[in-house]
C-alpha positions in Angstrom: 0.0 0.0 0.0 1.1 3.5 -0.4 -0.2 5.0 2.4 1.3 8.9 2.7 4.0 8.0 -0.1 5.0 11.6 -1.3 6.2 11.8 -4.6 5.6 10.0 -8.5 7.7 7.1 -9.4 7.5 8.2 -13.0 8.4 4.1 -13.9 12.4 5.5 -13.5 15.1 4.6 -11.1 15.4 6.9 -8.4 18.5 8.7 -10.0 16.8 9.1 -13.3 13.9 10.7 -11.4 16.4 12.9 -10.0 17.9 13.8 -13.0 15.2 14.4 -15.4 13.3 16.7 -12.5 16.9 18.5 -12.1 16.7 19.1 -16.1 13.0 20.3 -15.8 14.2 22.9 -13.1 16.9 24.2 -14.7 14.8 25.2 -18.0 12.5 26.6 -16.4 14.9 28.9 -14.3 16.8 29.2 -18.0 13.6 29.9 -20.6 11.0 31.1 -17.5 8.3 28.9 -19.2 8.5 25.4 -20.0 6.2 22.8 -21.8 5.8 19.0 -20.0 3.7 16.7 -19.1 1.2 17.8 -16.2 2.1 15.1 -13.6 6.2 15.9 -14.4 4.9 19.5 -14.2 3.6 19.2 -10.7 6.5 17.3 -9.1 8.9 19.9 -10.6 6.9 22.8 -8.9 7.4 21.5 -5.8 11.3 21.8 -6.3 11.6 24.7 -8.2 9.4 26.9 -5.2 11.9 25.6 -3.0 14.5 26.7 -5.1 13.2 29.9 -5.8 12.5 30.6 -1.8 16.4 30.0 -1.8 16.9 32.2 -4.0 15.0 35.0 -2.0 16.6 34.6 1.0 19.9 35.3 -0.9 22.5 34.5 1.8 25.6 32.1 1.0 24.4 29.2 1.8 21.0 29.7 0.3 23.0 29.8 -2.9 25.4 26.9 -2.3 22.0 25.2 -1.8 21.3 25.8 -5.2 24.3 24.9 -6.9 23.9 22.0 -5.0 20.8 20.8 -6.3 21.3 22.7 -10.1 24.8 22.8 -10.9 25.0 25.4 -13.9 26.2 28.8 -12.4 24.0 31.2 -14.8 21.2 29.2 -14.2 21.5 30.2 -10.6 23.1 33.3 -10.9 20.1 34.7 -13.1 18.1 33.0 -10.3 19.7 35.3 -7.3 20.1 38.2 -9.3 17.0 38.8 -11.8 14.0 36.2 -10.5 14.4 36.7 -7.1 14.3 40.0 -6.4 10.5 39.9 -8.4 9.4 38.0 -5.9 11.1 39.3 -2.7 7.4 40.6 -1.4 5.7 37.0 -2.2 5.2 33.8 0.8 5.2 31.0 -2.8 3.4 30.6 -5.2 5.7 31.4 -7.3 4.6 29.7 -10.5 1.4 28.1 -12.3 0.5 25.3 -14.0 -1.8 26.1 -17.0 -3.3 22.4 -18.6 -2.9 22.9 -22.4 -3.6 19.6 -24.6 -3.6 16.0 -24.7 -0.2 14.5 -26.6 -1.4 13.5 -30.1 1.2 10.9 -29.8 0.2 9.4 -26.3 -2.8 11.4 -25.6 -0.4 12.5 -22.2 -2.0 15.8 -20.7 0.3 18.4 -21.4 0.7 21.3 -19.1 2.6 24.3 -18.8 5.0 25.5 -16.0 5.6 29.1 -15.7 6.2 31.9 -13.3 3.2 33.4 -12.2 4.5 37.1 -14.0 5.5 35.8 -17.0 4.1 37.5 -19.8 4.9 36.8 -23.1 6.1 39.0 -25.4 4.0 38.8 -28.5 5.4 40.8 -31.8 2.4 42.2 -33.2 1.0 40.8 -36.5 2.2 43.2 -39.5 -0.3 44.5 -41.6 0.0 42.5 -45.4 1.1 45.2 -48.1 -1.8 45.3 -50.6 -0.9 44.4 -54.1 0.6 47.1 -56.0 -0.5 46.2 -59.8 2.6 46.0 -61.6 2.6 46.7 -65.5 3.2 43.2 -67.0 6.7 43.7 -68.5 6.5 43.8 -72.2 8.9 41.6 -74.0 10.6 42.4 -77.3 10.3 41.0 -80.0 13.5 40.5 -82.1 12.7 41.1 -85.7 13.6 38.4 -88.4 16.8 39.0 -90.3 16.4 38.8 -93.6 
């Protein structure tokens, strides 16, 4: 029975588990919005918070923390220096989960993890150019030698 058994299995080892939720953490510290599955989704929001609550506090060994658990310096030096700080007035809650689709693949729900002030930056549509009529180009004619 699995009676109070924190935590999904995902059908992987327990250092696989570790590593692929340590990959899903890190992009979505590095890109601020990532697309996954929504049970992968909700298992790597419970690290990144904890992450990001790291990063808040800001001390030295808040941030050794960090490199502990994600071990690429600009990952957690954009953490400490540019996330955090939006955040500084917030007690978690730190990102969402909005469902998007089912996989056409696997029919997997799909989900996606973002930070709850992520706003994305749409370019807006341009406008298309009507067509300018162009004079059909008249072609010579080369006159017969004779």
């Amino acid at each position: 029975m699995r009676h109070k058994v924190d935590g999904k299995l995902f059908g992987r080892t327990a250092n696989q588990r570790k590593a692929l939720l340590k990959g899903i953490v890190s992009s979505l510290l590095e890109h601020q919005r990532i697309e996954t599955t929504l049970i992968k989704a909700k298992e790597a929001r419970k690290i990144a918070e904890k992450i990001i609550t790291m990063g808040i506090k800001g001390d030295l060994h808040s941030k050794r923390l960090a490199l502990s658990y994600i071990p690429n310096r600009t990952v957690i030096a954009s953490l400490f220096k540019d996330i955090a700080p939006r955040f500084s007035g917030r007690n978690g809650g730190y990102l969402r989960i909005v469902r998007t689709r089912n996989r056409v693949n696997d029919g997997a729900p799909m989900a996606v993890l973002e930070f709850i002030d992520y706003e994305q930056v749409r370019k807006p549509k341009e406008e298309k150019k009507a067509k300018v009529e162009t004079k059909p180009k008249e072609e010579k004619k080369e006159e017969a030698k004779k």
